[in-house]
C-alpha positions in Angstrom: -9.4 -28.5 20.1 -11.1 -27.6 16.9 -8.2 -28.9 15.1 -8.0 -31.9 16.5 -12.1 -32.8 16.5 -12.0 -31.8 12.0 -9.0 -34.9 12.4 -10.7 -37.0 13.9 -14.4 -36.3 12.0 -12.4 -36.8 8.6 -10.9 -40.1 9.5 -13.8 -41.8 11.5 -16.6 -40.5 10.3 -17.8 -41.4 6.9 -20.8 -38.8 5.0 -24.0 -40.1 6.4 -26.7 -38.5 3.8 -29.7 -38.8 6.0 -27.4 -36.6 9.1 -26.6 -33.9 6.5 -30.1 -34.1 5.9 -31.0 -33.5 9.4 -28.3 -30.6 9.1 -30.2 -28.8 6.9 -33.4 -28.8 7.7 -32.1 -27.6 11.3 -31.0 -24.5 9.1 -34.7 -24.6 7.2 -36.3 -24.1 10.6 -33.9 -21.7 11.4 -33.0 -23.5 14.6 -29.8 -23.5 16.2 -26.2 -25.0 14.6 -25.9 -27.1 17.8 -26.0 -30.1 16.9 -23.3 -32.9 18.4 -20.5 -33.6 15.9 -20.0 -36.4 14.0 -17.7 -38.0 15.9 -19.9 -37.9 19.1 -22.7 -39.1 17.6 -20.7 -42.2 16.6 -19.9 -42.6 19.8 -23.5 -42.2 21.3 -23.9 -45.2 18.5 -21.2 -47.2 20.2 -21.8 -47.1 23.7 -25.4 -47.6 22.9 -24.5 -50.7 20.8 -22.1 -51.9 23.6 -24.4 -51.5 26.6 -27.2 -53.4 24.5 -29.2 -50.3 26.3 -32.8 -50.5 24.8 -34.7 -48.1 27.0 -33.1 -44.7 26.3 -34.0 -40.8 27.6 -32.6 -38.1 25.6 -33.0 -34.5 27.2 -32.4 -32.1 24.4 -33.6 -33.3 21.0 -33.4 -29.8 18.7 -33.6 -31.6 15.3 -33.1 -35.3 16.4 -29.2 -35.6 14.8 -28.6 -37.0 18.1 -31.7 -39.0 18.6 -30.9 -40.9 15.2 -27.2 -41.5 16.7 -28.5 -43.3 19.8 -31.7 -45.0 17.9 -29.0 -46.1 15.3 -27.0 -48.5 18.4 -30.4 -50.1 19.5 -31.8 -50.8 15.7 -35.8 -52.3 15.9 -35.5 -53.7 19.3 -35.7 -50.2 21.5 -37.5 -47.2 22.6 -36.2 -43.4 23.0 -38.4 -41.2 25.0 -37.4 -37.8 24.3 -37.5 -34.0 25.8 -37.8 -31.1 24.4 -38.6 -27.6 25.5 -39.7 -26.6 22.0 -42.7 -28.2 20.3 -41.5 -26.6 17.0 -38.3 -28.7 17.4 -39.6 -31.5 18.6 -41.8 -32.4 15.5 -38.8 -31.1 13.6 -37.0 -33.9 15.0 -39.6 -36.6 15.1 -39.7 -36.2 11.4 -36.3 -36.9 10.9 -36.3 -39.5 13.0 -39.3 -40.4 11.0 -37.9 -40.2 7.7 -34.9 -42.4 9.3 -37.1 -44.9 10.0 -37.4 -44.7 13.7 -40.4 -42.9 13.5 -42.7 -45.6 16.1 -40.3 -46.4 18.4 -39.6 -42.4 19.6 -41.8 -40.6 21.5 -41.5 -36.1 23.0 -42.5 -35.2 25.9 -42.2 -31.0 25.4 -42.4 -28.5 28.0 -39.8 -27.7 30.5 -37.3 -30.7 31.3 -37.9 -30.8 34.4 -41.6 -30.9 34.5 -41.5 -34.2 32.2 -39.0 -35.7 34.4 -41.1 -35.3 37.5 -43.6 -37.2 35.5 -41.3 -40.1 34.5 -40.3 -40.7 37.8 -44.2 -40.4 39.1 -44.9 -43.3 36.6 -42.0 -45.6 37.8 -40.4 -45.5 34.5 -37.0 -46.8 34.1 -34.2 -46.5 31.9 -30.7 -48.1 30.5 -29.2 -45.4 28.8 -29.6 -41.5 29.2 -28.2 -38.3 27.3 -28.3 -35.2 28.9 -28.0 -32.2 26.0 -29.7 -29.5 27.0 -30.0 -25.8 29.2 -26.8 -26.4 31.2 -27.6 -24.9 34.3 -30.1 -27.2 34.9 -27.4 -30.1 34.5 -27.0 -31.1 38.1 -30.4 -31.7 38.7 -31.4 -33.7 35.1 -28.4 -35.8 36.7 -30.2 -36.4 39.6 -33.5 -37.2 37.5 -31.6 -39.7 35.8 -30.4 -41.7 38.6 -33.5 -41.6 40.1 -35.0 -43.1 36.6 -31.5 -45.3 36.5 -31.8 -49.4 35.8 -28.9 -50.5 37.3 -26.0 -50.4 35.8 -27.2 -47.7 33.4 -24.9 -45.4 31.5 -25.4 -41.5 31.5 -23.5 -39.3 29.0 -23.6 -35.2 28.8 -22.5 -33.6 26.1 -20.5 -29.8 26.3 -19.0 -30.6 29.8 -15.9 -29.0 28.1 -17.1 -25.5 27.1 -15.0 -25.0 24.5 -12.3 -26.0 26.3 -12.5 -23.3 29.1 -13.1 -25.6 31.7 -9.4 -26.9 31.4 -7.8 -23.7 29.4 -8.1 -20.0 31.1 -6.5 -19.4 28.2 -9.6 -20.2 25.9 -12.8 -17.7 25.6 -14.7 -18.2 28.4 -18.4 -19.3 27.7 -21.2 -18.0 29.8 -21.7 -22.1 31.2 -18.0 -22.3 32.1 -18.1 -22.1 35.8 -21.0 -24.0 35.5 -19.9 -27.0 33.8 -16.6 -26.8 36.6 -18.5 -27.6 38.8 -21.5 -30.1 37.2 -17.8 -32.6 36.2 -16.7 -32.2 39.7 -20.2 -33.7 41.4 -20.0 -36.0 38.6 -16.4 -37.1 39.2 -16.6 -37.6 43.0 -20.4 -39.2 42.6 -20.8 -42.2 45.2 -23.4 -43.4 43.2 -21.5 -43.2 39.7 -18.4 -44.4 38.2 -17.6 -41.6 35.0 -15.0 -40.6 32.6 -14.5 -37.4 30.6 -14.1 -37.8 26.9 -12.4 -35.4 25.5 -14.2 -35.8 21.9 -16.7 -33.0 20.2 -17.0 -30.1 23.1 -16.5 -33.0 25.4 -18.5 -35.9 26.7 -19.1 -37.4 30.1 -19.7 -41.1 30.1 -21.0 -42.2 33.6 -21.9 -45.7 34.7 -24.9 -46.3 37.5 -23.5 -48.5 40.2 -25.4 -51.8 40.7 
């Protein structure tokens, strides 16, 4: 799997300065190397670009690597809100998206997930586009936020639905989210409310459309 992601990250993915930028000063904060690949980013680009999405949630923003993907596909014209349980990483990443020059159109909402959601959804706010990247047990029910916060015909992608690989492999090293993301592409799959894909690109992406 790590093979074949290095393949495709050397053929589709040309050096971005400004993401190895964000790179590092995820390793000045001393912050987590969790970043999504290159590869997936380019595809949060894409699919952000194709949908013409222009309202867009992000759960999980560590050093905003991702946030600059998805801002990247909607240019000037859109918005990311943006949640983060750290307020350390969260400015982290608003400067980067700063520095990218993104800066106005993002705004954090830090705290627990799930707390910021319930707000969202108090204030009627509504959404084209969602990525979920963050504490995986809580997956299930950020999916639930999001279809609640849905525009019709909305797409939702999660990131690390593969787990290395052990969700597919019993042959791989387990990871303590194994079971968990099992059964989080399972409700996904069988959704009445969804049509979705797996992506088998970075630790793995699910790429799920809102039904009108």
């Amino acid at each position: 799997m790590k093979q074949i992601n290095r393949y495709i990250d050397s053929v589709f993915c040309s050096q971005d300065t400004l993401l190895d930028e964000v790179i590092a000063s995820i390793k000045e904060n001393e912050m987590p190397p969790i970043s999504v690949s290159p590869s997936s980013g380019k595809l949060l680009t894409m699919l952000v670009s194709i949908s013409g999405a222009k309202d867009i949630l992000e759960i999980g923003a560590l050093g905003g690597y991702s946030g600059i993907c998805l801002a990247k596909g909607f240019g000037e014209g859109g918005t990311l809100t943006s949640l983060e349980l750290e307020e350390k990483y969260a400015k982290v990443a608003h400067s980067n998206l700063h520095k990218a020059g993104f800066g106005k159109q993002v705004s954090y909402m830090t705290g627990a997930a799930l707390q910021s959601l319930e707000i969202l959804a108090t204030g009627n706010n509504r959404f084209d586009f969602f990525f979920i990247d963050a504490d995986k047990e809580n997956y299930e029910n950020y999916l639930t936020y999001c279809i609640k916060l849905a525009k019709p015909g909305a797409l939702i992608v999660t990131d690390n639905v593969l787990a290395g690989g052990s969700v597919a492999d019993e042959g791989a090293k387990q990871k303590r989210y194994t079971e968990v993301m099992k059964k989080f592409n399972e409700v996904v799959a069988a959704h009445p409310n969804l049509e979705s894909v797996l992506i088998p690109i970075g630790d793995g992406m699910t790429v799920s459309k809102v039904k009108k």
